[in-house]
C-alpha positions, 0 to 999 in steps of 0.5 A: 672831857671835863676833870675835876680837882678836889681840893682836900690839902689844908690845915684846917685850922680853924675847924680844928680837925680834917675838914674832909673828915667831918661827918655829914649824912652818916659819911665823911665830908670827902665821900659825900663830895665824891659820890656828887661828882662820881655821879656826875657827867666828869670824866675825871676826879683828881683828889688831892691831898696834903695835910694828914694824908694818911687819915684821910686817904682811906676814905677816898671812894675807889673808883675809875674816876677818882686820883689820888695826888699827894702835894707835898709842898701842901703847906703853901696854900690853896694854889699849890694844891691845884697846881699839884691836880693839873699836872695829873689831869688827861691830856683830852681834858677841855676843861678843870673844875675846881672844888675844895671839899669844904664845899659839899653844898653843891648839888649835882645837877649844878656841876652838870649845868656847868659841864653842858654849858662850858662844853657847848662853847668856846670858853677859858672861864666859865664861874656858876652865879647865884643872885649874882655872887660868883660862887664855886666850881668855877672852869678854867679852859685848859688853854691855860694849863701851862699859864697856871702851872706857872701861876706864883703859889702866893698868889690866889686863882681868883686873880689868874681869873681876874687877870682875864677878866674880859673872857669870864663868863658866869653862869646863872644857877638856882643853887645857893650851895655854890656860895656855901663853904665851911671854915669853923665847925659853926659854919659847917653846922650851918651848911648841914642845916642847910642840907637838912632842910633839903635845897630849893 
């Protein structure tokens, strides 16, 4: 089985308000996240959540798939946060996807291909590619649960990645979605255009 980890713990401070509660396709930025994934061949979503916990909860779809995980040390970044899902994930999990909900973009039929493919072989990284620029979700094996559970907060999963780097593998998809995230509200009006336009 594969689970995923939503992340959806920061400040937003940039975008100015919840970036999980922007509205997009007449739904939050979180539902319209949660429905790809439910649909999807996960076997567990694990949201987790920090930074205005009370608003954001309500809009978490209820569903056997879905847990929701407070991180309470939310404040010390993105690190912290995934640490705060693993520790929920099942225990027959083979493999963690990460997503932060900034990135709705990704289409399912992606997060598919990334499942089929890391379960098919034996892998510890396995990070979807567009035009050769590495993009999200990655998959982190869970032989390296207790290495990331130990992984310094101040320090980015990118370089627990790097720090394997010859046991990567990318994954070549059609989906410019995987490098499109949002930071200010200018760059989320980019990925709703995006999306209005309908992905190739």
């Amino acid at each position: 089985m594969i689970s995923c980890i939503l992340l959806s713990a920061g400040l937003s401070r940039r975008f100015g308000s919840p970036k999980a509660l922007a509205r997009l396709n007449q739904q939050t930025v979180v539902e319209y996240i949660l429905n790809i994934l439910i649909d999807s061949k996960l076997s567990e979503i694990i949201v987790v959540l920090g930074d205005r916990y009370q608003e954001i909860k309500p809009y978490i779809l209820n569903h056997e798939k879905v847990k929701v995980v407070y991180n309470k040390d939310y404040i010390f970044g993105q690190t912290s946060s995934f640490k705060a899902g693993l520790r929920n994930v099942s225990k027959e999990c083979r493999g963690v996807m990460l997503l932060p909900v900034d990135m709705p973009a990704v289409k399912g039929e992606t997060i598919d291909r990334i499942i089929d493919k890391f379960l098919s072989g034996n892998f510890s990284f396995l990070i979807p590619s567009y035009q050769r620029k590495r993009g999200h979700p990655p998959v982190f094996g869970a032989q390296f649960k207790e290495q990331l559970l130990q992984w310094d907060d101040k320090k980015g999963l990118n370089e627990f990645e790097r720090k394997y780097n010859g046991q990567t593998v990318c994954l070549p998809v059609d989906d410019k979605g995987i490098l499109l995230s949002f930071n200010t509200p200018e760059e989320f009006e980019a990925v709703k255009s995006y999306l209005a336009l309908g992905p190739a």
